[in-house]
C-alpha positions as CSV (number, residue, x, y, z in Angstrom):
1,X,159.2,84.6,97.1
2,X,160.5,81.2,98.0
3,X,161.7,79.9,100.6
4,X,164.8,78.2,102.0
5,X,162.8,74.6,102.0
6,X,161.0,75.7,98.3
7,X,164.2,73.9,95.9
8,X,162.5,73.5,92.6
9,X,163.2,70.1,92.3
10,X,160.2,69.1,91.0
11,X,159.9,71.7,88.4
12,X,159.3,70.0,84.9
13,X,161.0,72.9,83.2
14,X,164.5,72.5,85.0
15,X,167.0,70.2,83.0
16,X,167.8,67.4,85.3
17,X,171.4,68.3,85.1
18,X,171.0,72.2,86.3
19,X,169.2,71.7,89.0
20,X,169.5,74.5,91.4
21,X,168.0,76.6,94.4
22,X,166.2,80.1,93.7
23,X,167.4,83.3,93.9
24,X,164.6,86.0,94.0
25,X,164.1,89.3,93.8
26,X,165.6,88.4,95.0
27,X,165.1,85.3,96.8
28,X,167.9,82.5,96.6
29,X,166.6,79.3,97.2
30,X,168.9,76.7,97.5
31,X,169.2,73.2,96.3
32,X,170.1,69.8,97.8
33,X,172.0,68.8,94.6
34,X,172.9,71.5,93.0
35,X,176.1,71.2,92.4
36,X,178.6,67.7,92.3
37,X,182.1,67.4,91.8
38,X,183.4,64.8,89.4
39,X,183.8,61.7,91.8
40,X,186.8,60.3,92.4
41,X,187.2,57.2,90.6
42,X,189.1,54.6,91.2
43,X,191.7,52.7,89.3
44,X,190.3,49.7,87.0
45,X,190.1,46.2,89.0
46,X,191.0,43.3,86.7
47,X,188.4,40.6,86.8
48,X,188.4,38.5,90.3
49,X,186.7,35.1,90.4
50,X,183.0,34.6,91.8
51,X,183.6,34.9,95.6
52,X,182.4,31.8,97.7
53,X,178.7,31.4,99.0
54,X,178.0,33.9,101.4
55,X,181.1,36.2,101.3
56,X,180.7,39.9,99.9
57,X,182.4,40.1,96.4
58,X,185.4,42.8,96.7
59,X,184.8,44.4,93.5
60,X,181.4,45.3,94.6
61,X,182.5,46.9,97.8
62,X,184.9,48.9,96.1
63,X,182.5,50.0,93.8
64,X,180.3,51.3,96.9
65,X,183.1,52.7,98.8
66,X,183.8,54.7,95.9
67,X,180.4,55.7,95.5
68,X,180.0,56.8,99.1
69,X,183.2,58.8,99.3
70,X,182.1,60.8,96.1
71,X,178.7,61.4,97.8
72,X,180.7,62.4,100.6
73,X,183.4,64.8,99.1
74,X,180.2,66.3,96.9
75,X,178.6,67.3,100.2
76,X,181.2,68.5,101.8
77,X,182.1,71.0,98.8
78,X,178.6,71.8,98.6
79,X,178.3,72.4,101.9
80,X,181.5,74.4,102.8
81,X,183.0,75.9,99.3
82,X,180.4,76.2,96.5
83,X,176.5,76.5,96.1
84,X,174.5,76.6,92.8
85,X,171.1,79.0,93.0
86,X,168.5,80.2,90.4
87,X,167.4,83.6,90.0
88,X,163.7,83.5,90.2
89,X,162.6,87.4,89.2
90,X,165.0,90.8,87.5
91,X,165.9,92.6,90.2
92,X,169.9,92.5,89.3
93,X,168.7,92.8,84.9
94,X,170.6,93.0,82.7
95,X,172.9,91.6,84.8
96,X,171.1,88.7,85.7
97,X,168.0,87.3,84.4
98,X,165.0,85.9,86.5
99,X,162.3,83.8,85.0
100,X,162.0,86.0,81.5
101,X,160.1,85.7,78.1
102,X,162.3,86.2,75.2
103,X,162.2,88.8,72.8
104,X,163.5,89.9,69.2
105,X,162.5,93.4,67.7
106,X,161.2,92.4,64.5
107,X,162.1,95.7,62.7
108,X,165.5,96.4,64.5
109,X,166.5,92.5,65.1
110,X,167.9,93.2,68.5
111,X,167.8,90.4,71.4
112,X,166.4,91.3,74.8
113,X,165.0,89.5,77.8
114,X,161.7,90.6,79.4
115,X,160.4,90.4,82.7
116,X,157.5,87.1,83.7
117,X,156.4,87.9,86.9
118,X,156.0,84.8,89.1
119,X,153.7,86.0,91.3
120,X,150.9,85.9,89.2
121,X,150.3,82.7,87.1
122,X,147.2,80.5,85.7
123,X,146.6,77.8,88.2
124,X,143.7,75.5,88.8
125,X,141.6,76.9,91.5
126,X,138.7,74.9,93.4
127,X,135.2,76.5,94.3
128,X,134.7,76.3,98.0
129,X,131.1,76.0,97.5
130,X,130.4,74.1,94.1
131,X,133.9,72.2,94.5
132,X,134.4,72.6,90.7
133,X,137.6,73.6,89.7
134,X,138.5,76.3,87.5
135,X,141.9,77.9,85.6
136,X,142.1,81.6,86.2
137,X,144.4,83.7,87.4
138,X,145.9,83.5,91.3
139,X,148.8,85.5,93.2
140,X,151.5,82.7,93.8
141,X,153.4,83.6,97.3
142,X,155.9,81.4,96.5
143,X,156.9,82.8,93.9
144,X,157.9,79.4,91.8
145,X,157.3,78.9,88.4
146,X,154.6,76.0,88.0
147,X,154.4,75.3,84.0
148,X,156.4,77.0,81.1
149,X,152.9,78.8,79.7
150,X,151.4,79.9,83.0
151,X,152.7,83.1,83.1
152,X,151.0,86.4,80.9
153,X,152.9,88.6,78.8
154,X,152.5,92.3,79.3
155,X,150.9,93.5,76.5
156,X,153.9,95.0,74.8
157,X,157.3,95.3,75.3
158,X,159.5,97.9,74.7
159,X,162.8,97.2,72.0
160,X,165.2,99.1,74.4
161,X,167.3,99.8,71.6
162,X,164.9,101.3,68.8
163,X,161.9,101.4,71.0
164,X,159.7,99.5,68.6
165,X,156.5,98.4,70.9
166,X,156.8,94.5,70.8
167,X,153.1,92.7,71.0
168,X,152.8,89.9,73.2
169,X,151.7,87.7,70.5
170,X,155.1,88.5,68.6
171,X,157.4,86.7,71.2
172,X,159.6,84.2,71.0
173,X,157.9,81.7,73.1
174,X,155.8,79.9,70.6
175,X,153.3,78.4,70.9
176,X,151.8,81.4,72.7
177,X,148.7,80.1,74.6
178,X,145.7,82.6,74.7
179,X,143.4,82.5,77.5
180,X,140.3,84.4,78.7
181,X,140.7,86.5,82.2
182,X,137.4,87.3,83.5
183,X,137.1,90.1,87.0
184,X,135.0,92.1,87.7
185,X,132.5,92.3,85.2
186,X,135.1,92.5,82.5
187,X,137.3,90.5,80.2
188,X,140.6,90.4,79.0
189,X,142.5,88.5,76.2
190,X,145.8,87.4,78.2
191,X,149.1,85.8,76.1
192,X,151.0,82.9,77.8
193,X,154.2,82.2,75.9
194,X,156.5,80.2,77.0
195,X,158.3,80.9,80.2
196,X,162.3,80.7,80.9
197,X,164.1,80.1,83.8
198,X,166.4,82.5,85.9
199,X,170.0,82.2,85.4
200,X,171.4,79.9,87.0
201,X,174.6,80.7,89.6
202,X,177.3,79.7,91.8
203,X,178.0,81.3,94.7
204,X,181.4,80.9,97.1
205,X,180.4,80.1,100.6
206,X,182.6,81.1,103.5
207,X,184.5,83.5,101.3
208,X,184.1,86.2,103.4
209,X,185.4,84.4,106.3
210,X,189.0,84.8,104.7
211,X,188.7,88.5,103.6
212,X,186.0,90.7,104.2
213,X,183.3,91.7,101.4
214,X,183.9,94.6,98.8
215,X,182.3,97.3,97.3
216,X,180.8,96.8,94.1
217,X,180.1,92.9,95.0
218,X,177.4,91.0,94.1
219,X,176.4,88.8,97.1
220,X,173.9,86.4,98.6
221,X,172.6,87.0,101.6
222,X,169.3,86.2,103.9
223,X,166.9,89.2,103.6
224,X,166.7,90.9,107.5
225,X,162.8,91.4,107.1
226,X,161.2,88.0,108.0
227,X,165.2,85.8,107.9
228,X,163.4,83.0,106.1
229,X,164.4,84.2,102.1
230,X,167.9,84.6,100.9
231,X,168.6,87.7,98.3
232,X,170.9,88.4,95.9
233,X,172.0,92.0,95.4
234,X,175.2,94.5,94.5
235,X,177.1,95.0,97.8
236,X,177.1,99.0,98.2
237,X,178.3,100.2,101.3
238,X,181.0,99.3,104.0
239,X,180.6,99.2,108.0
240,X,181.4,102.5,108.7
241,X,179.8,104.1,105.9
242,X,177.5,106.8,105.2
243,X,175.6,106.2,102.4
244,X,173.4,108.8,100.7
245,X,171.9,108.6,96.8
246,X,171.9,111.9,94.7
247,X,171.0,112.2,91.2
248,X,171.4,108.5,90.6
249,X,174.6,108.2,92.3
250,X,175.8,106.7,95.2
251,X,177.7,109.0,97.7
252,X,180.1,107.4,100.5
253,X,181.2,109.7,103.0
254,X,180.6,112.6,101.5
255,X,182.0,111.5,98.1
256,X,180.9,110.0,95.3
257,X,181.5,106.3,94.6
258,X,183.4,104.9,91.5
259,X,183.4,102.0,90.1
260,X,186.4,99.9,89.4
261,X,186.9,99.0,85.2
262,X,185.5,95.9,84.7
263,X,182.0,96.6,87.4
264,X,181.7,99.7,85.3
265,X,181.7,97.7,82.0
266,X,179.1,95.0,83.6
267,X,176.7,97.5,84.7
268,X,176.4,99.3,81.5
269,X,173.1,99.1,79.8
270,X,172.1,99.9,75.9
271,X,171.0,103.3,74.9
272,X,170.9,102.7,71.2
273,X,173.3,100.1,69.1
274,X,173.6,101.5,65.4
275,X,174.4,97.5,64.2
276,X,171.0,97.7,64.8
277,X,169.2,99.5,62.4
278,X,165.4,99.4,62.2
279,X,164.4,98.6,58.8
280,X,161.2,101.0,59.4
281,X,163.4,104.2,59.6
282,X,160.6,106.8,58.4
283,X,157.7,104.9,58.5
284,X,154.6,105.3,61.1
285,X,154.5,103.0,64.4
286,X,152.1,101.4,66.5
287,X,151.8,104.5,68.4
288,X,152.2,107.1,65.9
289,X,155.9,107.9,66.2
290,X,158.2,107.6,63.3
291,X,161.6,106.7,63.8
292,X,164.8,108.5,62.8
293,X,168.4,107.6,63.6
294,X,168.8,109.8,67.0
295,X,172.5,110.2,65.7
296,X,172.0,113.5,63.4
297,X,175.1,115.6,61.3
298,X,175.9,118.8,60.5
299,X,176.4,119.9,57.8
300,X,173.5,117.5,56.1
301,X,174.5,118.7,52.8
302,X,177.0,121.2,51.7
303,X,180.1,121.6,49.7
304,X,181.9,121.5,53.2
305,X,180.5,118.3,53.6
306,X,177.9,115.6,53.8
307,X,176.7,113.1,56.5
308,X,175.0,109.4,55.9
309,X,173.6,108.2,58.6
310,X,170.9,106.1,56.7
311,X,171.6,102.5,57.8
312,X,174.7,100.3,60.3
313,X,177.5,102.4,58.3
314,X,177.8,106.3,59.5
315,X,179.8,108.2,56.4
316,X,181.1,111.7,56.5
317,X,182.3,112.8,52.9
318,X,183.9,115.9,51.8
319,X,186.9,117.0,49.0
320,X,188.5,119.4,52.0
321,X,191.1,118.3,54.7
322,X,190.1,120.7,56.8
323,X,186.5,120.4,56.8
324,X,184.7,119.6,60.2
325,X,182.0,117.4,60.6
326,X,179.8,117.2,63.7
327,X,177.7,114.0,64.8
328,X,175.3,114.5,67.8
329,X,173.3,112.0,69.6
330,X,170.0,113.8,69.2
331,X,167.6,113.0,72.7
332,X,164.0,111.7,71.1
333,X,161.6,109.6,73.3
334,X,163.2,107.7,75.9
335,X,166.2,107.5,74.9
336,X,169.1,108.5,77.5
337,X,166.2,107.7,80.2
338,X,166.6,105.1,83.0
339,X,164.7,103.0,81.2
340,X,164.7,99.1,80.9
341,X,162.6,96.7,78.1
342,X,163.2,94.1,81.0
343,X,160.8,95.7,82.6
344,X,156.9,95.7,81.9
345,X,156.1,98.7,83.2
346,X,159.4,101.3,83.5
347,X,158.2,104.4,84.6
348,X,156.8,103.7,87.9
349,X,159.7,104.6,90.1
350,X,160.9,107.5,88.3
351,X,161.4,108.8,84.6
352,X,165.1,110.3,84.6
353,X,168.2,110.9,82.2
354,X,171.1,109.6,82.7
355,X,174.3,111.5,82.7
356,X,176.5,108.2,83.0
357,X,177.2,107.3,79.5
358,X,179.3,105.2,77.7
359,X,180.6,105.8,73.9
360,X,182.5,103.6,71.2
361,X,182.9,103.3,67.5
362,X,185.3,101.9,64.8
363,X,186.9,105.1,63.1
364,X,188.2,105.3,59.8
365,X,189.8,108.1,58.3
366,X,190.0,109.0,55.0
367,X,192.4,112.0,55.0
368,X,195.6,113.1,56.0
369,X,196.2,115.4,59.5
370,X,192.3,114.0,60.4
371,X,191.5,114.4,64.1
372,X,188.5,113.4,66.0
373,X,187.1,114.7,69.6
374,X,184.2,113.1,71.9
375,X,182.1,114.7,73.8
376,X,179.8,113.0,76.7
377,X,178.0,114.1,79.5
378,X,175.0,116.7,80.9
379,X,176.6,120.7,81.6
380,X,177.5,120.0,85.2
381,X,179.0,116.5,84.3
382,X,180.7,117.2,80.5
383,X,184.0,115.8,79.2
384,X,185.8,116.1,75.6
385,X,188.8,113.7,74.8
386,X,190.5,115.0,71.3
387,X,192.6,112.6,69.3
388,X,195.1,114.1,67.4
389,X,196.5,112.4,63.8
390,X,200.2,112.6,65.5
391,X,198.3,110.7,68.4
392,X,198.7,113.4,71.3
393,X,195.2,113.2,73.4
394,X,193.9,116.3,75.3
395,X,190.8,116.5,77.7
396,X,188.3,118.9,78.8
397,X,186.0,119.6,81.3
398,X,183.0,122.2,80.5
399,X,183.0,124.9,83.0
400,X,179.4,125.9,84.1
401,X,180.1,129.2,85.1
402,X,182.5,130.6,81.8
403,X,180.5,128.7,79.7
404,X,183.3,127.0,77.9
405,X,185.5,123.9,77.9
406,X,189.0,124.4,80.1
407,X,191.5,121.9,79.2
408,X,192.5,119.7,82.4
409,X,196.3,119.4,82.7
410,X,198.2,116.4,82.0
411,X,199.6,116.3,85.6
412,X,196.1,116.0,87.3
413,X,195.0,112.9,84.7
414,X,196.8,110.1,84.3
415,X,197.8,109.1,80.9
416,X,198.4,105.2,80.6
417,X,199.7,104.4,77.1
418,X,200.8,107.6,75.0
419,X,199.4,106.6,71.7
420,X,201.3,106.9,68.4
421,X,200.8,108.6,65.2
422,X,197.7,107.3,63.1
423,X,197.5,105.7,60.3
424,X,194.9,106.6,57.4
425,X,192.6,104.2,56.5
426,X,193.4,102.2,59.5
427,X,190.3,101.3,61.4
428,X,190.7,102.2,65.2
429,X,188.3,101.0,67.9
430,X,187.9,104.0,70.2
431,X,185.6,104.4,73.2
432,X,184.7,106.9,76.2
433,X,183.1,107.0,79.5
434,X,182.2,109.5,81.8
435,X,180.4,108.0,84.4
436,X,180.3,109.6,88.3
437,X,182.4,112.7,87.2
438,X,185.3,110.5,85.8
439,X,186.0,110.3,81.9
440,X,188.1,107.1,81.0
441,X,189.4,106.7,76.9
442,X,190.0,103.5,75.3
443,X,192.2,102.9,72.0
444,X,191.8,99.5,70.7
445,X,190.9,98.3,73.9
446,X,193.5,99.2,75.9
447,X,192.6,102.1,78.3
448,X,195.1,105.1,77.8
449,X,193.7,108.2,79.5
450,X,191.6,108.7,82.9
451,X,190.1,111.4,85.2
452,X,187.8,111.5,88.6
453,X,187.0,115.3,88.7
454,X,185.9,116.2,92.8
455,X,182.5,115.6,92.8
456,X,181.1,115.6,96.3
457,X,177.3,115.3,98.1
458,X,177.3,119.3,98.6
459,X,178.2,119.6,94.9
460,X,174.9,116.7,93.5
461,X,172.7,118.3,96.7
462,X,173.3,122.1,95.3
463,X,172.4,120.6,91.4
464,X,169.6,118.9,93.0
465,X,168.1,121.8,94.3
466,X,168.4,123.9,91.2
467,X,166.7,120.8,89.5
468,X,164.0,121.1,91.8
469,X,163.2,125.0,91.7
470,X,163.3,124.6,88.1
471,X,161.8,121.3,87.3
472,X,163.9,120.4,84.6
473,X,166.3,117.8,84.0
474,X,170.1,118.4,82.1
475,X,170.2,116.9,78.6
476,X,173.5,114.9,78.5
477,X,175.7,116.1,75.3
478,X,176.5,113.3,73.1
479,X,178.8,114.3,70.3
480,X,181.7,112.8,67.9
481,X,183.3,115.5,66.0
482,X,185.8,114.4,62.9
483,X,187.9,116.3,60.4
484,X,188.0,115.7,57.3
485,X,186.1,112.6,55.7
486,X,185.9,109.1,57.7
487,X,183.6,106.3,58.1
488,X,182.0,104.9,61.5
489,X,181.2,101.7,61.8
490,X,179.7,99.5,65.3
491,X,178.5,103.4,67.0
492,X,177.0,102.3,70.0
493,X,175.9,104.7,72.7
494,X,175.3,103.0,76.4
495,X,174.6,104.3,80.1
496,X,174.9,103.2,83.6
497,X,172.9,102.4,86.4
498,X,170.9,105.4,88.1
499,X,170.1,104.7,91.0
500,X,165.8,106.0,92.0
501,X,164.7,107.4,95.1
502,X,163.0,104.5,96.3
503,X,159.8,104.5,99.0
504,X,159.4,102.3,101.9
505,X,155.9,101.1,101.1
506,X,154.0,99.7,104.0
507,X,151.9,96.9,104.1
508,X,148.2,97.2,105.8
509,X,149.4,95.0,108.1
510,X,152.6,96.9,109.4
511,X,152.9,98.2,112.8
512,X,155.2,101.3,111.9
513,X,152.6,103.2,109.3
514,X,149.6,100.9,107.9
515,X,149.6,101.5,104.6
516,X,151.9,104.7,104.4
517,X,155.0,105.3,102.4
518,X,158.3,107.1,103.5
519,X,161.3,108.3,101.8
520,X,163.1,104.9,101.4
521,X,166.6,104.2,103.2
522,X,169.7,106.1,101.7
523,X,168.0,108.1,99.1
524,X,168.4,112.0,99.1
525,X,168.2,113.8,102.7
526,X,168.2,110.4,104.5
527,X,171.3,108.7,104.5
528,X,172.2,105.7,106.4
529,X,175.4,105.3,109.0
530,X,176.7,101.5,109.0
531,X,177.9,100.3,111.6
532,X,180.3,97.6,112.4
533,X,179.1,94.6,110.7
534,X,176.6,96.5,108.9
535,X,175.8,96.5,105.0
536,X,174.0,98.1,102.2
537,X,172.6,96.1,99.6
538,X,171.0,97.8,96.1
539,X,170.0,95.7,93.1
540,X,171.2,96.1,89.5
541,X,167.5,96.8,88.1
542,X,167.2,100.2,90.6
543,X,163.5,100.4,89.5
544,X,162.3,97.4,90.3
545,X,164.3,96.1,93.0
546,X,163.1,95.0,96.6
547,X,166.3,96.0,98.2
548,X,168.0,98.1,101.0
549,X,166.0,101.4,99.8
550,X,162.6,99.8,100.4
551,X,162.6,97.0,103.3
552,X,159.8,98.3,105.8
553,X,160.3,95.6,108.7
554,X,163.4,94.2,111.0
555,X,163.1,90.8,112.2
556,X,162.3,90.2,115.6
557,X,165.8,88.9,116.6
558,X,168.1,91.2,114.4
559,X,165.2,94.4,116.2
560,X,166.6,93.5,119.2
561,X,170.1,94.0,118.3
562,X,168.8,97.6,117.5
563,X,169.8,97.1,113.8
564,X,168.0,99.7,111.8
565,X,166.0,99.5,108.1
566,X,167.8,98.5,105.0
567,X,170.4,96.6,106.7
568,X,171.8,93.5,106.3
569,X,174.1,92.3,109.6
570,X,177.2,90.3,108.6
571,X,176.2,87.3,109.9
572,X,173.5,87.0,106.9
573,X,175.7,87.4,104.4
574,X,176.2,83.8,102.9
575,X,178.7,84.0,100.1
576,X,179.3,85.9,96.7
577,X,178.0,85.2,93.1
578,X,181.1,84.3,90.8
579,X,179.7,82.9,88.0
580,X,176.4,81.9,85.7
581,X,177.2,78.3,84.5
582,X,173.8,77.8,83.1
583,X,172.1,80.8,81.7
584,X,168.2,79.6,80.7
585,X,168.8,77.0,77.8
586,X,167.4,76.2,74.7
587,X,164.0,73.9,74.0
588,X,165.6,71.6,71.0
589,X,161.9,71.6,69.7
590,X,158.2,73.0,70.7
591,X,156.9,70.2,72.1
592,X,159.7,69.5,74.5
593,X,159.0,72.1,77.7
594,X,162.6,71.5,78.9
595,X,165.2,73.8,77.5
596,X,167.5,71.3,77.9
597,X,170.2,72.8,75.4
598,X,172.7,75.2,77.3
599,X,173.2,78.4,75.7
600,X,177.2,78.3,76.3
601,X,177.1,81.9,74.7
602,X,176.0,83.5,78.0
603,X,178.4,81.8,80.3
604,X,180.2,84.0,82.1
605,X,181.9,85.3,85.3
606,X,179.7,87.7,87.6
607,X,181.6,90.7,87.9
């Protein structure tokens, strides 16, 4: 981790014009230039004769006048409005990017990001007693990146949409420098590709002096623990909030907390994409598994009907209108998990499945009076949208204790755009959510239907419990049902965040418990009351995320205003993340360790 005095500037592996300060774990270190208006320019001055001996020329003061007000205005709007920082390590993946390797799943094709940790790196070290120096590997506390190939690859990484294990020598930073790691008797064959940059941000200083900060935001803000790092995080809870995590959700007050449209959409991960089709479908992996599309139909092959599902394009034929064809997501592996390829190692804070999912496809129908109906979610979470050829949409919720689906009625949901008939061969884009206990339809993008069911914390504590007795986890039901013969095209299946019951790990060092753990801040049967002025912060990347769950210390000053674990106080709070205006570049060739080329594609707003 860096800190506030740590800017990067002399990284060789920063494009002189994106500059920035360091966001961490994460850790925002800021820089000096890192972000300049245009400067005002003045109007052009027509030529002026030489000015006599010993008198300034006026052209030339103008010139530095304007040159010193632009240096001026640029500080001042650095200093009071907007700040650029880099994000050093993946605590808020997807949604940010720290310093990453880059990866493409040679059988599937799909693009993911995975995690270099800058901790560790190959550095020169010097022998205190011979004085010779040596390259080997070292724990950086700083946390910067030193040199584009200084960094080792985990051994494989996981395709998180087909799961094909990726070797370290198979990614995209080329040339990928092997180096011997000798310890303890032992060696190792490490890879060192070449290492990317964090994203890099703005943030809006002093926002939050004009209206206070939301739910849902994601903000910069100087960790409480030591007061020397700034972190960036997703803003959580409220003063005045009690904050407790169930099942992977969060729970405010007593209820559970939704997300607002467009949070929901930026938070959502990949479960499997079907544009990405592995082109090893059937054949024996790395480690023994054979893959098989996880979307399976019924019936396979019969004169009711027949499913393909044997490549990008999904197919259901059949010569009857009223024949029904069911497609279900089928769980295999780790799919549906809370896993991330970001990550190198994913299941060290907690192997669960996710009941928060996200659906869409482009549906064709191929026959008169066709319908189709969605299903997402596990038994004590389930919703099913039907979509009638006439256009009239009906939800349900699945009823744990009948055993069967109750239709909600229209008066409890509310029903946005009424959509018309349906037209047959016309492709519609159509998608579904049910993520904390509310279902949400879209219909060529425009959102037409949505529910919260009550959900509270005695309702996730009660499913907890069974969970426990029983040591088994609900299988979410994933499920598109059609009649009569269509074609689905762009099927992709995605989840949201669960959020893990994190541990306060203490150092050796610590004066609370020496090397002990304890249930972490705000997770299940320890919930946290804010008080005025008081925040909770939780990363994007729950299972690897130093955040509000896990800080073990209170600073000296912010102990004595009797401010509790996993806090942040107001005061800290320095301004909120709005936009990524330089996501890690492009090198234009291998020799050149600056990826100097922007890659525009991955602008965007921070939502």
């Amino acid at each position: 981790m860096e800190s506030d005095n740590n800017p990067l500037l002399n990284n060789p592996n920063m494009p002189p014009a994106a500059q920035a300060p360091d966001v961490r774990n994460g850790p925002v270190v800021p820089t000096a230039a890192s972000l300049t208006p245009a400067a005002a320019i003045s109007a052009p001055v027509p030529p002026k004769a030489a000015s006599p001996a010993g008198k300034p020329n006026p052209g030339f003061r103008e010139t530095l006048e304007t040159v010193i007000l632009a240096l001026i205005l640029a500080f001042t709007f650095r200093t009071f409005c907007v700040e650029a920082f880099v994000i050093p390590t993946g605590s808020m993946a997807p949604t940010l990017s720290g310093a990453h390797f880059r990866a493409v799943c040679p059988v599937c094709g799909y693009n993911f990001n995975v995690n270099a940790n800058v901790d560790q790196q190959w550095l020169p070290v010097r022998d205190a007693e011979t004085g010779q120096v040596e390259s080997t590997l070292v724990r950086v506390n700083n946390g910067e990146l030193t040199q584009p190939n200084a960094i080792p690859a985990p051994g494989y990484s996981m395709c998180p949409n087909c799961h094909f294990l990726v070797p370290a020598d198979d990614l995209r930073g080329k040339p990928i420098i092997k180096r011997i790691y000798s310890s303890n008797n032992s060696s190792e064959t490490l890879h060192f590709p070449y290492t990317y940059n964090g994203d890099r941000i703005l943030v809006m200083k002093y926002l939050y002096w004009l209206s206070p900060p939301k739910r849902w935001n994601v903000v910069v803000f100087r960790e409480p623990m030591f007061g020397k790092q700034n972190f960036i995080k997703r803003l959580v809870g409220l003063p005045g909030n009690t904050v407790e995590i169930v099942n992977g959700d969060v729970f405010i007050d007593g209820k559970i907390a939704h997300k607002p449209v467009h949070v929901e959409k930026s938070m959502l991960q990949v479960v499997y994409n079907n544009d990405f089709y592995p082109t090893d479908a059937g054949q024996e992996r790395i480690n023994g598994n054979r893959w098989s599309n996880p979307w399976v139909g019924e019936p396979q092959s019969s004169s009711a009907g027949k499913w393909f599902t044997g490549g990008p394009v999904i197919n259901f034929s059949t010569g009857r209108l009223d024949a029904v064809g069911h497609l279900e997501f089928i769980q295999r592996n780790s799919y549906l998990y809370n896993d991330l390829g970001y990550n190198a190692n994913p299941y060290w804070n907690g192997h669960h499945l996710v009941g928060n999912l996200y659906m869409r496809t482009v549906w064709i129908s191929h026959s008169p009076d066709s319908a189709v109906r969605m299903t997402l979610g596990p038994a004590t979470n389930r919703f099913q949208i039907t979509l009638a050829h006439n256009g009239a949409l009906k939800l349900y919720q699945w009823d744990v204790q009948l055993g069967t689906y109750r239709r909600v009625a229209s008066k409890s949901m509310s029903v946005f755009h009424a959509p018309a008939g349906l037209q047959t061969g016309q492709a519609y884009r159509l998608a579904m959510s049910n993520t904390q206990h509310e279902a949400r339809f879209w219909i060529n993008g425009q959102l037409v239907l949505q529910y919260a069911a009550p959900w509270t914390l005695a309702n996730a504590l009660a499913v907890a419990r069974v969970r426990k007795m029983t040591g088994a986890q609900e299988t979410p039901k994933v499920q598109i049902d059609v009649t009569g013969g269509c074609t689905l095209r762009h099927l992709l299946l995605m989840r949201d965040i669960y959020y893990t019951q994190m541990k306060i790990r203490f150092p050796n060092n610590s004066s609370i418990d020496p090397g002990g753990t304890r249930p972490g801040t705000g997770t299940m049967g320890h919930p946290i009351t804010l008080k005025k002025g008081q925040y909770f912060m939780l990363g994007d990347n729950s299972n690897d995320s130093e955040d509000s769950r896990a800080w073990y210390r209170v600073e000296p000053v912010l102990r004595q205003m009797h401010l509790p674990m996993g806090v942040v106080p107001q005061r800290y709070i320095l301004g909120r993340a709005f936009m990524v205006y330089w996501p890690a570049g492009f090198r234009p060739m291998r020799a050149i360790n600056w990826a100097i080329i922007p890659n525009i594609g991955r602008m965007r707003f921070i939502r």
